[in-house]
C-alpha positions in Angstrom: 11.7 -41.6 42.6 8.3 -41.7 43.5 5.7 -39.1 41.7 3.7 -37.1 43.6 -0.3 -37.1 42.5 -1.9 -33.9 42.3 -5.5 -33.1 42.1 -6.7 -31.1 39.5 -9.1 -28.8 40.8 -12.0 -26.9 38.9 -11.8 -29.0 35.5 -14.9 -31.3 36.1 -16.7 -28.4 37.5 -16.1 -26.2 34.4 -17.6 -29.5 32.4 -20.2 -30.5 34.9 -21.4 -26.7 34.1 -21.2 -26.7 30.2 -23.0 -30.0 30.1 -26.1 -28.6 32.6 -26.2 -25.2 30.1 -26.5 -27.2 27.2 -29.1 -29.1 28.2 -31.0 -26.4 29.4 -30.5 -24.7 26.1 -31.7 -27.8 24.7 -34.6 -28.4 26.7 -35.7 -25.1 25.9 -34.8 -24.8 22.0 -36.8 -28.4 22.2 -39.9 -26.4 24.2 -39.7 -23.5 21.2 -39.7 -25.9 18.3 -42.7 -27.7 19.8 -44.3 -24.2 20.4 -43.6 -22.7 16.9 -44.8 -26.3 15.0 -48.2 -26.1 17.0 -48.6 -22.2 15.8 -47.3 -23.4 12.2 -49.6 -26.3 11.5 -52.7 -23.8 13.2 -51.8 -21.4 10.4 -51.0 -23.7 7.8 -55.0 -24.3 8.1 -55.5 -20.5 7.0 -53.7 -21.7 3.8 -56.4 -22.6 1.6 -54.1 -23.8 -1.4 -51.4 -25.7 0.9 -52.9 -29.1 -0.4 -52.1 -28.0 -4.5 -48.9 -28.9 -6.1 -46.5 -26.3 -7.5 -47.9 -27.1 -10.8 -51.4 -27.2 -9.8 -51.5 -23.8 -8.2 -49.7 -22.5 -11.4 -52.4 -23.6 -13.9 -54.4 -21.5 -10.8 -52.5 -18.4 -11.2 -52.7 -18.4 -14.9 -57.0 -19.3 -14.8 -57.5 -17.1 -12.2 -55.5 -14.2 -13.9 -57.4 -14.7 -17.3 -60.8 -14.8 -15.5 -60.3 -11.3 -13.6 -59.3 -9.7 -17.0 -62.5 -10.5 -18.0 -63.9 -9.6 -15.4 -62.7 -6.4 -15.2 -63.3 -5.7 -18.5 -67.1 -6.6 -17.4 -66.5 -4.3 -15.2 -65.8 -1.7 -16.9 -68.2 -1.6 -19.6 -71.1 -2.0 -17.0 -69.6 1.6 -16.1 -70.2 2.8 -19.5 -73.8 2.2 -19.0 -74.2 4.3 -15.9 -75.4 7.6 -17.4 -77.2 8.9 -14.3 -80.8 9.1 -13.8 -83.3 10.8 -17.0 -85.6 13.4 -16.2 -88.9 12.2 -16.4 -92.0 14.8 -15.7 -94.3 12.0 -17.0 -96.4 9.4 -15.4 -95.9 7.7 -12.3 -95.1 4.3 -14.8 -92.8 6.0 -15.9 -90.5 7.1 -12.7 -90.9 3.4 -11.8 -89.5 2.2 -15.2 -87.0 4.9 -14.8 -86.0 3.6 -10.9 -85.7 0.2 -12.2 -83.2 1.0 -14.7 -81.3 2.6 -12.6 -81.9 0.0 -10.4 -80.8 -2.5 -13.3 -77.5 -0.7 -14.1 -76.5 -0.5 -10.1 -77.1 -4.1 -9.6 -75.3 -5.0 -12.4 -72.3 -2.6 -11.6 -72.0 -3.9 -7.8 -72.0 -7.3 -9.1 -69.1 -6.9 -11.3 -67.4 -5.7 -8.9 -68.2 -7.7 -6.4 -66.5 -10.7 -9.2 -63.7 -8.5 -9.6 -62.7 -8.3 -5.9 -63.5 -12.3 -5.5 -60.9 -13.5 -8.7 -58.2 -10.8 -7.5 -58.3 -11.9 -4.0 -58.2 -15.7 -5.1 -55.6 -14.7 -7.5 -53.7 -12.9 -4.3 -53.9 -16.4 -2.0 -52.6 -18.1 -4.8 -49.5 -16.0 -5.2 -49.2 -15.8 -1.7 -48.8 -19.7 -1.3 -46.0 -19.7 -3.9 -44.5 -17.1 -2.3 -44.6 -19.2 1.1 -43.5 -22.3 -0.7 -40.7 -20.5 -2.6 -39.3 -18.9 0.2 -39.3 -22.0 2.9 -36.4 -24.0 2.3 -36.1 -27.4 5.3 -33.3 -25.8 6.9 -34.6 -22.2 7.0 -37.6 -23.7 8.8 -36.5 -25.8 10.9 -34.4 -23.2 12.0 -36.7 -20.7 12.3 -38.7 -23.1 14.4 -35.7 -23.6 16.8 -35.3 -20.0 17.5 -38.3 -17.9 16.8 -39.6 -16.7 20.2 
């Protein structure tokens, strides 16, 4: 009536092995997280609205947006007063006066559109930061810090 014990071979060994692979695949999704934070927080450094609140870089947006359309319309009338240079057959005075109103009208055209450029490109950061924030939920990134390589 006695039972006989038998061994049970291969069991541990299958769990000894799951156990070592998920700690290497921890060890290593632990290495990439680490990895991806540090090239995160280097980046987040590049953002230069990431300390603004959501309502702070909307007020932003709208400023921003209102000052380059007024600015471009700058722009554009200081291309109305480009007319090209006049024929002058007169004195020498008068090719100088004649270069520096030309002169004038280019200076003021580049720096129209020198403003232009500056507000759309502010205006451009600024939706691009509530494009980042709108599109980074916790999980998403916490995720993506797991497993990005």
């Amino acid at each position: 009536m006695g039972r006989k014990k038998t061994k049970q071979k291969g069991g541990s060994g299958t769990g000894t092995l799951l156990l070592i692979v998920l700690l290497i695949a921890g060890g290593l999704g632990a290495f990439n997280y680490h990895r991806n934070l540090s090239k995160e927080e280097a980046q987040a450094r590049s953002r230069p609205f990431q300390g603004y609140t959501d309502e702070a870089l909307a007020e932003l947006a709208e400023a921003y947006g209102e000052q380059a359309d007024i600015l471009e319309r700058k722009y554009k009338a200081s291309m109305q007063k480009v007319g090209g240079v006049r024929d002058t057959d007169g004195l020498i005075s008068e090719k100088v006066a004649e270069f520096e109103r030309v002169q004038k009208i280019g200076d003021s055209v580049r720096v129209a559109t020198s403003q232009v450029a500056d507000a759309e490109a502010r205006l451009r950061q600024i939706t691009d930061e509530q494009n980042w924030r709108r599109n980074q939920s916790q999980w998403s990134l916490h995720l993506k810090r797991l497993t990005a390589i």
